[in-house]
N, C-alpha and C positions, 0 to 999 in steps of 0.2 A: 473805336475805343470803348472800351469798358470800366465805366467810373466804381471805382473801389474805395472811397474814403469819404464816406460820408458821416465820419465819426470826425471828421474836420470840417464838415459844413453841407450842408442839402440844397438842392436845387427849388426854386421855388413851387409850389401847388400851385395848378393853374386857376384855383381860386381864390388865393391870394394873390397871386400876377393881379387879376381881374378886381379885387379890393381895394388894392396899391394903387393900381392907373386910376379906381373912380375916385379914391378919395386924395391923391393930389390934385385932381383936376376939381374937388367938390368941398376939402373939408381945409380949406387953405387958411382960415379963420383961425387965430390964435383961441385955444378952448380958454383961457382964462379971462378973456372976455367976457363983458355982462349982456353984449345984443344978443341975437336971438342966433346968429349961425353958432357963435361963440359956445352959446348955451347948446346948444346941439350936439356941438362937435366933444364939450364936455362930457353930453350923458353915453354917448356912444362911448367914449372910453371906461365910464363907468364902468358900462355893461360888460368892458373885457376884462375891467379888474375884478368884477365879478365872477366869469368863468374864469380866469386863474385862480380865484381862490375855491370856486367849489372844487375844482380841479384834482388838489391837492387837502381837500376840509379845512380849509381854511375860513377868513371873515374876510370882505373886501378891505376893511379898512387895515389890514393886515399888508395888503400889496403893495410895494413900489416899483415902478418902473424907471431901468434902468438902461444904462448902451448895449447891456448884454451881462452875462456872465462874470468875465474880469471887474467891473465896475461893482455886479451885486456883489463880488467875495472882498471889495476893498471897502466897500459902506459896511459888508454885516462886521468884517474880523477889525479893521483900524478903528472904525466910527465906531462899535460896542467898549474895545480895550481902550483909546484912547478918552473917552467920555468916563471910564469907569475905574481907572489905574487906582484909586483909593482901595480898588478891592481885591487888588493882586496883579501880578507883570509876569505871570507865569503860564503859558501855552500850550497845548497838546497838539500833535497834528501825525500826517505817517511820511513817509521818505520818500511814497509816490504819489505825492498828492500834483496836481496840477501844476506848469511850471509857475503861472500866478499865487499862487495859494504861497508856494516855497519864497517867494520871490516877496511877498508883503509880510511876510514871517522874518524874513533875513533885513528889512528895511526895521523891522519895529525891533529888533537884536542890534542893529548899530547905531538906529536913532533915538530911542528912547528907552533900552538898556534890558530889553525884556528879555526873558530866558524860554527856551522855545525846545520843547523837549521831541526829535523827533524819532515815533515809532516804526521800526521796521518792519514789512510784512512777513509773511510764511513764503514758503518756495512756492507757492500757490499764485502767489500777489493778493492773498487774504489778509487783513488785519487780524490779530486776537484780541477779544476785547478785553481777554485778562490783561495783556499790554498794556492798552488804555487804563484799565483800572488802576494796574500798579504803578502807574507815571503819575497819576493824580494829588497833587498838593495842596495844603490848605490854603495855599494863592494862586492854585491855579483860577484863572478867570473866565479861559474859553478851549473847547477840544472844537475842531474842525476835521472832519472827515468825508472825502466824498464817497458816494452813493457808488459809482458805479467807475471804476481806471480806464480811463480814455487809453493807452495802448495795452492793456489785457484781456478788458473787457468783466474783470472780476466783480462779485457784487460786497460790499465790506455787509457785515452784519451791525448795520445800523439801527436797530431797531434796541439790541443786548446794549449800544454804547449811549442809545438815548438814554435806557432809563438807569445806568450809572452816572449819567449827567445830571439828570432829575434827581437822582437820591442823595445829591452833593451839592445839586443849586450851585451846578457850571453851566452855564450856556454852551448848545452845540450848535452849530454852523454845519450845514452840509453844501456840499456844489452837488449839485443835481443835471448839471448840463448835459452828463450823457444816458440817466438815466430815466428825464423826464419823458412820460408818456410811451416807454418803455417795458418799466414796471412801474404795479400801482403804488403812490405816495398819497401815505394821511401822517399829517403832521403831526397830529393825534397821538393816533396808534404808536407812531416812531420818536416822539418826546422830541422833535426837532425845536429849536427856535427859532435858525433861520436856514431859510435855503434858498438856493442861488440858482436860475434856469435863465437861459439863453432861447432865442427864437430861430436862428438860424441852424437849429441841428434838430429844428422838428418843421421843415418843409416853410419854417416862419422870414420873415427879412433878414438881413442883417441889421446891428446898430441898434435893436433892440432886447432889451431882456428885462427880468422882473424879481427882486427880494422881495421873501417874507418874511417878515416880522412878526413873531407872535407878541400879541398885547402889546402891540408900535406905541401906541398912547403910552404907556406906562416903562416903555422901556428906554433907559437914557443911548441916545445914541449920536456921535460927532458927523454933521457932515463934512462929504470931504469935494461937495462940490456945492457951494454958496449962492443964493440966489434971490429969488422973492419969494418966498414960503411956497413953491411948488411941492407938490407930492409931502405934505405934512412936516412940509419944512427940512427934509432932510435929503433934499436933491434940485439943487435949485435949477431953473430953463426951463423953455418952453414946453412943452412935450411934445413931442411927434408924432401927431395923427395919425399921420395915413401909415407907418411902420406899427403903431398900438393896433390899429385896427385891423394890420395884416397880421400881427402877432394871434389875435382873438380867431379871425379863421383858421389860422392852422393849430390853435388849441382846439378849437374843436372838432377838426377835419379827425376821423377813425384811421386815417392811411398808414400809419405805422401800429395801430395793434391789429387794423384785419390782415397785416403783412406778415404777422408776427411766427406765424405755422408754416410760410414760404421759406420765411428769412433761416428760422431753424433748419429747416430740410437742409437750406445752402451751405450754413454753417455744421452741419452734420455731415454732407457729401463731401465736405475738401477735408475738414479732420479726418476721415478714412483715405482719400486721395495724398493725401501729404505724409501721412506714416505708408502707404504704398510705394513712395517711393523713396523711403529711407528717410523720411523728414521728422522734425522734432514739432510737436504742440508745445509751445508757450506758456500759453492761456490757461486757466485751470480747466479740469474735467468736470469742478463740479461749482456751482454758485457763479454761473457767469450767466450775461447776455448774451443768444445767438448774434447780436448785429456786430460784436468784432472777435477778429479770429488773430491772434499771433503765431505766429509759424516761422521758423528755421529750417534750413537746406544746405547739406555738405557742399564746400567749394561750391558757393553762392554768393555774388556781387550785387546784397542789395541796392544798393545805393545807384548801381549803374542800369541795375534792373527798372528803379523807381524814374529815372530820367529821361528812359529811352521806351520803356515798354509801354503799348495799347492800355494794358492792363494801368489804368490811374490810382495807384495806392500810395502809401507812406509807410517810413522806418518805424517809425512813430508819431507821436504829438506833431500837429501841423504847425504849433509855437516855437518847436524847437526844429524843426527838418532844416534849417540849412546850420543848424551846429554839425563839426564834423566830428565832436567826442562824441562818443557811445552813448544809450539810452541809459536816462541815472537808473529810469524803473526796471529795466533788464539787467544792469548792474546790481539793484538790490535785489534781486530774487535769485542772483548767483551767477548770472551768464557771465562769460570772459568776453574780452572785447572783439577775439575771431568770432565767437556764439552771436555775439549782438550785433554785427556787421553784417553776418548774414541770413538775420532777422526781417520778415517783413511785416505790415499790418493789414491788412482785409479786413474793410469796416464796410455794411451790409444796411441797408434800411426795408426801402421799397421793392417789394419783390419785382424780378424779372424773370419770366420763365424762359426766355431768352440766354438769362445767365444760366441758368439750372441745368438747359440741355446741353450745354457749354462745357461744363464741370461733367456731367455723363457723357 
């Protein structure tokens, strides 16, 4: 079998395997603790919320840890608007955002009355940020946009929608889960407020992930999970050691950017293999990631293909694969439902040369 969908989750690094087992067996000690393993098992987490924040230029005291991705996109988008509704109930986002992202968007539309303006992309699956600009209201509160389309693989131009955000004093929100440690992120550089990474789609556990907060002190925000002032009060439980700690090696393990000139090759050989044999590219040609590839094939049964074949990929989104309606995100970029039936996704991380001479 040959694993293709590592844009829905990575197999662990055998140096984090090796992190996991020593510190369940070692750091079993609640860190909130004042004895001395306690106090231990604290600095060591410190130290990872430290390389997440250098990570991305960040401050530590900027980081929170969280179960993952889904959890940072409902602390940064609920916990800011809801803490903040005095200063507008009006929202920016696009039409292929994440199923999560849509899904706390359409909660805050029926429960507490927000208006939620969503932007559609180019045939590309690209944002324009003129879009963004021109949806913008004087109550808009928050634009969220992710970094990189989990089934296209496109990259939005975040950096043009930051500093529209910045020159309006809107908060932006990005989910980063597919594009963390992919491409380079300075929160800086890119005017983000917060962003959202997950640990299982970089070689890390799962159950764990991590929001940034820029100026967390200073920024009012609701939680939406109650506890004893863990993580500066706005995530309350324990924290989980030994997944924080595996989180921290595989931020700093290099295996997905020394892979990075592999992974392109692979994703270079099947786009000319796939128009070879009559097949359509998806995905944009230009402003995307080599690690996913979307592609279509005449009189092609994805779906029976994705069930039965060696080859392990997905339609799409691993949130949505056992929906039997069509992908919204290949719907918004134009495909018909035959088009998106027999679509598939080829998500790519760690190189194998093994797959490479496969593909030739």
């Amino acid at each position: 079998m040959i694993y293709l969908d590592f844009a829905a989750s990575t197999p662990l690094l055998p140096s984090v395997k090796k992190e996991l087992f020593r510190a369940f067996e070692e750091e079993y000690s609640n860190p909130s603790s004042a004895h001395k393993l306690g106090r231990s098992s604290a600095e060591k987490i410190e130290s990872v919320r430290d390389k997440i924040a250098d990570s991305i230029g960040a401050y530590k005291s900027e980081i929170i840890f969280t179960s993952g991705a889904s959890e940072s996109n409902n602390l940064a988008i609920k916990g800011y608007v809801l803490a903040n509704q005095k200063k507008g109930r009006h929202i920016v986002t696009s039409s292929i955002e994440h199923k999560c992202i849509l899904s706390i968007c359409h909660f805050l539309e029926k429960e507490y009355e927000y208006e939620i303006t969503y932007i559609s992309p180019q045939k590309n699956g690209i944002i324009d940020p003129q879009d963004i600009i021109s949806a913008m209201r004087e109550d808009t509160v928050l634009v969220s946009i992710m970094h990189v389309n989990n089934e296209l693989g496109s990259i939005q131009p975040i950096a043009a929608i930051g500093q529209a955000c910045f020159e309006r004093d809107i908060k932006f929100h990005v989910d980063a889960a597919q594009s963390y440690k992919k491409i380079p992120i300075d929160v800086d550089e890119l005017n983000i407020d917060m962003l959202s990474i997950s640990a299982h789609k970089i070689y890390g556990p799962k159950g764990i992930g991590a929001l940034y907060i820029r100026d967390l002190r200073e920024t009012r925000i609701q939680p939406i999970i109650h506890g004893a002032d863990q993580e500066y009060g706005l995530r309350g439980g324990t924290l989980a050691t030994p997944l924080i700690l595996g989180f921290g090696v595989a931020v700093g393990d290099q295996t997905i950017e020394d892979n990075l000139d592999g992974v392109s090759k692979i994703n270079s050989l099947l786009r000319t293999k796939v128009i070879e044999i009559g097949g359509v590219i998806n995905s944009p040609d230009t402003n995307y990631i080599p690690h996913i590839l979307n592609f279509r094939l005449s009189n092609f049964d994805a779906s029976h293909f994705v069930a039965n074949s060696d080859f392990l990929c997905s339609q799409g989104s691993a949130c949505s694969s056992m929906n039997i309606e069509m992908s919204y995100v290949l719907r918004e970029i134009g495909l018909n439902f035959e088009e998106a039936q027999s679509s598939i996704r080829f998500s790519f991380n760690k190189f194998d040369s093994n797959l490479l001479n496969f593909y030739q």
